[in-house]
PAKE-29963 format. One line per 4 residues: for each residue x, y, z of N, C-alpha, C. Coordinates in Angstrom, 3 decimals, decimal comma. Example, Ala and Ser with C-alpha at 12.3 -4.5 7.8 and 13.67 -1.06 7.14 Angstrom:
<rs>
13,190/-5,690/7,800/12,300/-4,500/7,800/13,200/-3,300/7,800  12,850/-2,250/7,080/13,670/-1,060/7,140/12,900/0,030/7,870;
</rs>
This chain:
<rs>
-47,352/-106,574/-31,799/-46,608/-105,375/-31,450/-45,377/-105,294/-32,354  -45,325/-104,309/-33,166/-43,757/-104,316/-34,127/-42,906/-103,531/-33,110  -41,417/-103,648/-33,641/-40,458/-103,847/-32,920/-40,708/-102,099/-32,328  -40,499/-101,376/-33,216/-40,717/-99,885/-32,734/-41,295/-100,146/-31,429;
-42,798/-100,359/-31,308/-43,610/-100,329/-30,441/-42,909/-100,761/-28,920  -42,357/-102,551/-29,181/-41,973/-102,957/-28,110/-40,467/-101,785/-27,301  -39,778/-101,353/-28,475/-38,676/-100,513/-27,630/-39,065/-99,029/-27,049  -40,375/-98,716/-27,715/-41,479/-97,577/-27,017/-41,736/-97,741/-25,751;
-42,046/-99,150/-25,568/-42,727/-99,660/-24,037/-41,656/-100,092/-23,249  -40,193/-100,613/-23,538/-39,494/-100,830/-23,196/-38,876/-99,683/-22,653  -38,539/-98,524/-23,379/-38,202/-97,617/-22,662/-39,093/-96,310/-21,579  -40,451/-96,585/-21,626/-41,529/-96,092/-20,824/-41,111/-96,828/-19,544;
-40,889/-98,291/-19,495/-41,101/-98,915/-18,599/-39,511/-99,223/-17,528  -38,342/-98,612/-18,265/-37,254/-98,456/-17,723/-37,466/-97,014/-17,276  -37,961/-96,074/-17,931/-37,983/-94,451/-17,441/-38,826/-94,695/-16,121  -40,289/-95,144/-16,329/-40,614/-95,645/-14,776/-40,198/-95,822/-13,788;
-39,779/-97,175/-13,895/-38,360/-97,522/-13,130/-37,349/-96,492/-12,339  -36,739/-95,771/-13,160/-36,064/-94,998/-12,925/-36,559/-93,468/-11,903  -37,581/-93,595/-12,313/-38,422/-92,284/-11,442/-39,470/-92,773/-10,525  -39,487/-94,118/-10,227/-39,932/-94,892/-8,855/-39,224/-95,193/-8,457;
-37,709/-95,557/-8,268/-36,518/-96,087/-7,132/-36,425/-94,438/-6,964  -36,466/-92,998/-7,705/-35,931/-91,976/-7,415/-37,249/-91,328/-6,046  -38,318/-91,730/-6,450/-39,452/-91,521/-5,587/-39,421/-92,183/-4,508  -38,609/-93,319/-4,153/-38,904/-94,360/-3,528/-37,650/-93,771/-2,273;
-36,666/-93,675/-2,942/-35,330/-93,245/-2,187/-35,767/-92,065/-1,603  -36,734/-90,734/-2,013/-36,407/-89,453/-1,315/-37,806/-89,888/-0,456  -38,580/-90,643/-0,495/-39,739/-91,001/0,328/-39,134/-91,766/1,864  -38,193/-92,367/1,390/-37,311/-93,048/2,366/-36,376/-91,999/3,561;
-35,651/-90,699/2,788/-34,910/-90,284/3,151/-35,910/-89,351/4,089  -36,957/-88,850/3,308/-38,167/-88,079/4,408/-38,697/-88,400/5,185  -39,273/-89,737/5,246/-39,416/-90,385/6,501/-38,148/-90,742/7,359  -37,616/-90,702/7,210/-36,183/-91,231/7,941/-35,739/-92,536/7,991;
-35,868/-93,135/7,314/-35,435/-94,340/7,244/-34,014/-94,724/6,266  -33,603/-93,786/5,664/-32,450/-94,047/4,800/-32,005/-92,713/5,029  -30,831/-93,109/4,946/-29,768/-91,656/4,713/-29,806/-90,884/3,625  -29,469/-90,056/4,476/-29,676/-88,531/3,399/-28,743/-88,866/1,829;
-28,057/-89,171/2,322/-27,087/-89,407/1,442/-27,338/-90,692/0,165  -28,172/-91,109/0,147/-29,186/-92,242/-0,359/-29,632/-92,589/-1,853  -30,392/-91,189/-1,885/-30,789/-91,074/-3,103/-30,181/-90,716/-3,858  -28,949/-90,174/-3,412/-28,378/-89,506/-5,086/-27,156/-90,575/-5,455;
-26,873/-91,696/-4,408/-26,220/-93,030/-4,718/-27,086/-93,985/-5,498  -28,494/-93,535/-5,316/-29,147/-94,672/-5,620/-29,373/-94,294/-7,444  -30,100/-92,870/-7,737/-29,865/-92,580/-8,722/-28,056/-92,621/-9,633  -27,009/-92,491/-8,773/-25,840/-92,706/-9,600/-25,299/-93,662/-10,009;
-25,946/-94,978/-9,404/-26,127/-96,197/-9,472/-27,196/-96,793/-11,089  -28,194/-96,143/-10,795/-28,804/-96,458/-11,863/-28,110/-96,106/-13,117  -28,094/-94,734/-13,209/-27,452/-93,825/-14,206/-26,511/-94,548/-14,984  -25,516/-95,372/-14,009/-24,209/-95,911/-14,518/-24,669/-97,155/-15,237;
-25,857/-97,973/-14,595/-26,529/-99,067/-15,305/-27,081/-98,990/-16,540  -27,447/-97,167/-16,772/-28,138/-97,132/-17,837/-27,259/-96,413/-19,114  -26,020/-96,127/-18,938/-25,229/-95,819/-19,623/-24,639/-97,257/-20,241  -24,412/-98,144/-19,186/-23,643/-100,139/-19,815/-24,668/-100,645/-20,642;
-26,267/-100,405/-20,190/-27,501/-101,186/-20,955/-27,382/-100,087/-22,364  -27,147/-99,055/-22,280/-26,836/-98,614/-24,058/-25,955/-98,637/-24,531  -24,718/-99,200/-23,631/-23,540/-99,448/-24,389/-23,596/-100,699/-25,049  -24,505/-101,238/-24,435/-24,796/-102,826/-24,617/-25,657/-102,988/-26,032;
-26,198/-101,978/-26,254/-27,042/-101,947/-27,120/-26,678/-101,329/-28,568  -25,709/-100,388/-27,962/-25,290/-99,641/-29,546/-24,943/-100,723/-30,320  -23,625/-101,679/-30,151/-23,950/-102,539/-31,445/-25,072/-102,920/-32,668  -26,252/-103,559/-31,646/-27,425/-103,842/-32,257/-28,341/-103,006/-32,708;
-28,530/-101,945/-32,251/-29,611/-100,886/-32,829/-29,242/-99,999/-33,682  -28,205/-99,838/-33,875/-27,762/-98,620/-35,031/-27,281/-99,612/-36,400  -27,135/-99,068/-36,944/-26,908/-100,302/-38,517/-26,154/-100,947/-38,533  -26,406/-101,768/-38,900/-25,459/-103,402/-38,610/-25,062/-103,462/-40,091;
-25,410/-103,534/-41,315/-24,791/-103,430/-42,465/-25,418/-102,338/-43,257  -24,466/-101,812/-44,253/-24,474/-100,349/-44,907/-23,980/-101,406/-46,065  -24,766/-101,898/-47,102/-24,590/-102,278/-48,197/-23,488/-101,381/-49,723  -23,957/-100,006/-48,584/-23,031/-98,459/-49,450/-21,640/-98,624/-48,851;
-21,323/-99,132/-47,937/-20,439/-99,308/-47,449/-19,291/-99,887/-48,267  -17,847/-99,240/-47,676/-16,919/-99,749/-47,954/-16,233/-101,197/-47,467  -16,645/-100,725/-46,514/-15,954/-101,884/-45,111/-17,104/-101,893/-43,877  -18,509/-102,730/-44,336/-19,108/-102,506/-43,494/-18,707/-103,598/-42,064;
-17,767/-104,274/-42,076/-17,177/-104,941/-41,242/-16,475/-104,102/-39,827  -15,434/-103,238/-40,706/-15,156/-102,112/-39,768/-15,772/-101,498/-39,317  -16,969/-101,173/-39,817/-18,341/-100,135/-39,052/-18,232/-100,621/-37,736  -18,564/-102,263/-38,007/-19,421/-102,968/-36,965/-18,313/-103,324/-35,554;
-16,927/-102,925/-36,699/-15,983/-103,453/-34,862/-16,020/-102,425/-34,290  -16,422/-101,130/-35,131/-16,182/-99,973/-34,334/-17,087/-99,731/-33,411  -18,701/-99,947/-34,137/-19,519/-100,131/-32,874/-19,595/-101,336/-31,781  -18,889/-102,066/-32,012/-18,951/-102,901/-30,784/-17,778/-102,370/-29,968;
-16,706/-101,986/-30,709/-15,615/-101,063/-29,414/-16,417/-100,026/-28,601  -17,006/-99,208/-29,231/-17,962/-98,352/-28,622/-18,667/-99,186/-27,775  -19,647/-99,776/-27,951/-20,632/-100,727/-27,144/-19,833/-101,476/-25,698  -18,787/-102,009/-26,230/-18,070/-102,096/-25,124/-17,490/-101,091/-24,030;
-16,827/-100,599/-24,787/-16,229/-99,108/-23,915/-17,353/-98,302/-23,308  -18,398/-98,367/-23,735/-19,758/-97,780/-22,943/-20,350/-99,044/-21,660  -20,326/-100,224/-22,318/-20,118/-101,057/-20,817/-19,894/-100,841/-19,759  -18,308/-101,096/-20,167/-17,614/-100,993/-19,192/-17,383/-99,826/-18,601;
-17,323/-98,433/-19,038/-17,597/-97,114/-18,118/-18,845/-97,101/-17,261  -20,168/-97,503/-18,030/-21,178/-97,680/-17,142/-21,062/-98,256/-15,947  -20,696/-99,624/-15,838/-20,078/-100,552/-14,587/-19,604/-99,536/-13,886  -18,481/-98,983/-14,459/-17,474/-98,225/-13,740/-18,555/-96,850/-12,862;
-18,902/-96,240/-13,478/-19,744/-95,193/-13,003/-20,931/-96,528/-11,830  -20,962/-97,055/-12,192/-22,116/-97,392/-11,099/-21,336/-97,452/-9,904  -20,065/-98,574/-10,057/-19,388/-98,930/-8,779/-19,533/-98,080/-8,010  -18,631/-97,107/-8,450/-18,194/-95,826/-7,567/-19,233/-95,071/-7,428;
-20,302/-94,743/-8,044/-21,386/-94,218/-6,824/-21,685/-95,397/-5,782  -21,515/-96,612/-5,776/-22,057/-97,757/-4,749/-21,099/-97,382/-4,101  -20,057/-97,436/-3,718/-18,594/-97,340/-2,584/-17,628/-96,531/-2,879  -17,720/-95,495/-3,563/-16,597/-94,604/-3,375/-17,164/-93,276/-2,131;
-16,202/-93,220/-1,337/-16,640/-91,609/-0,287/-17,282/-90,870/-0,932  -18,257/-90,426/-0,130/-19,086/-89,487/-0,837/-18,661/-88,093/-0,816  -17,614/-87,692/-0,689/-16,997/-86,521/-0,270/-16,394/-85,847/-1,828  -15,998/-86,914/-2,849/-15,819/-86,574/-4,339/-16,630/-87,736/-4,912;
-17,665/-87,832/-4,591/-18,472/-89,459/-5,620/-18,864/-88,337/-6,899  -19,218/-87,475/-7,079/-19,438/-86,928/-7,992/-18,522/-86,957/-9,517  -17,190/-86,015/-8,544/-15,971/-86,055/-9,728/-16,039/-87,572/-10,254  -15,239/-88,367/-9,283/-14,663/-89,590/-9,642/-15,477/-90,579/-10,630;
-16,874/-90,721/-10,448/-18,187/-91,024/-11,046/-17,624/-90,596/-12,580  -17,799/-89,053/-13,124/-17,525/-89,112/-14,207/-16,151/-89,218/-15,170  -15,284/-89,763/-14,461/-14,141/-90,004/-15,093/-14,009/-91,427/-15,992  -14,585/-92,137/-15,689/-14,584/-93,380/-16,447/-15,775/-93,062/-17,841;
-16,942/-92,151/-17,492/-17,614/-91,889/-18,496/-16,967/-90,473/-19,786  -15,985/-89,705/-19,036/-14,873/-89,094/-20,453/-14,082/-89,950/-20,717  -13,647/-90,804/-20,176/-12,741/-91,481/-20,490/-13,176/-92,374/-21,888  -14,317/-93,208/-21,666/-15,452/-93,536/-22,419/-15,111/-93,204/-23,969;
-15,788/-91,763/-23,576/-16,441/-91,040/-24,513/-14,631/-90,654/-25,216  -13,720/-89,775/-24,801/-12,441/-89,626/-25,210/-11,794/-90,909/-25,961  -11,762/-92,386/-25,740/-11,419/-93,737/-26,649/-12,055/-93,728/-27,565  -13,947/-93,497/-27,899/-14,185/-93,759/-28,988/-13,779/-92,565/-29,857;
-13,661/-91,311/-29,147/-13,333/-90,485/-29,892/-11,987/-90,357/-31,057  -11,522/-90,402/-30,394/-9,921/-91,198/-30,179/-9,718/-92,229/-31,604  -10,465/-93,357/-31,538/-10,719/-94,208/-32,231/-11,267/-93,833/-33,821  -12,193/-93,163/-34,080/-12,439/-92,273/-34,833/-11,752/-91,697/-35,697;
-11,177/-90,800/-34,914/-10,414/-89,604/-35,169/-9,101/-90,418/-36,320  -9,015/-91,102/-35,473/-7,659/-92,773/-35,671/-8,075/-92,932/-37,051  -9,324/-93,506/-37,034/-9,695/-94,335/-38,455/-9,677/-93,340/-39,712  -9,840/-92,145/-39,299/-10,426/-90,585/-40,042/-9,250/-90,118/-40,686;
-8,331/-90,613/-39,598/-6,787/-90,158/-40,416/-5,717/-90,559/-41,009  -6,596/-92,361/-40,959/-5,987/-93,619/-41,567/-6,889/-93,437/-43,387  -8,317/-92,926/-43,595/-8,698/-92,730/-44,413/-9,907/-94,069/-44,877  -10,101/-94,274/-43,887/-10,789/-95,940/-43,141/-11,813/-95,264/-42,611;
-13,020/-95,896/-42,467/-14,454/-95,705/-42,159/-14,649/-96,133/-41,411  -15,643/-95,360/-40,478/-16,151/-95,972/-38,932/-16,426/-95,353/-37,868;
</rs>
């Protein structure tokens, strides 16, 4: 199996996943056995897992050295700041669908993921106007 292939099946088999706990939760909530309120914790839960598992990942899957490169060193801290900062918002987004009131789990949910997204931006923008690559 070349690598393509395995991250083909890898991601078939997380999308699965993802649309059997979602099947599983509203099967639950229709029979009555889980609260209404259930499934869309259970999906915001995932969601947030699956935002940290690609934060986790950007480092490694996008180019690791650019031989054209100036500073392919800096590329790489930049994607691991990214990779991190996508982590750790993910975490963050999961928590708070697990235990924040469900009365704003929505809002609060996506604040750690602009926040996220606004640092690397941020960061960027930074390097873009330092005249530095990344």
């Amino acid at each position: 199996m070349t690598e393509k292939q395995r991250q083909l099946a890898d991601g078939l088999v997380a999308a699965s996943l993802l649309i059997g706990f979602a099947l599983a939760a509203v099967a639950g909530r229709r029979l009555g056995v889980a609260d209404p309120e259930l499934p869309p914790r259970i999906m915001g839960v995932l969601t947030g897992l699956v935002i940290a598992g690609y934060g986790n990942v950007i480092p490694r899957r996008l180019v690791r050295y650019d031989p054209d490169s100036a500073r392919p060193a800096r590329r790489q801290a930049a994607l691991r700041f990214a990779g991190w900062t996508f982590v750790v918002a993910g975490l963050a987004n999961a928590l708070v669908w697990a235990f924040a009131p469900s009365a704003n789990v929505a809002l609060w949910s996506m604040l750690p993921i602009i926040a996220a997204v606004a640092l690397v931006l941020l960061r960027c923008l930074r390097s873009k106007a330092e005249g530095k690559e990344a």
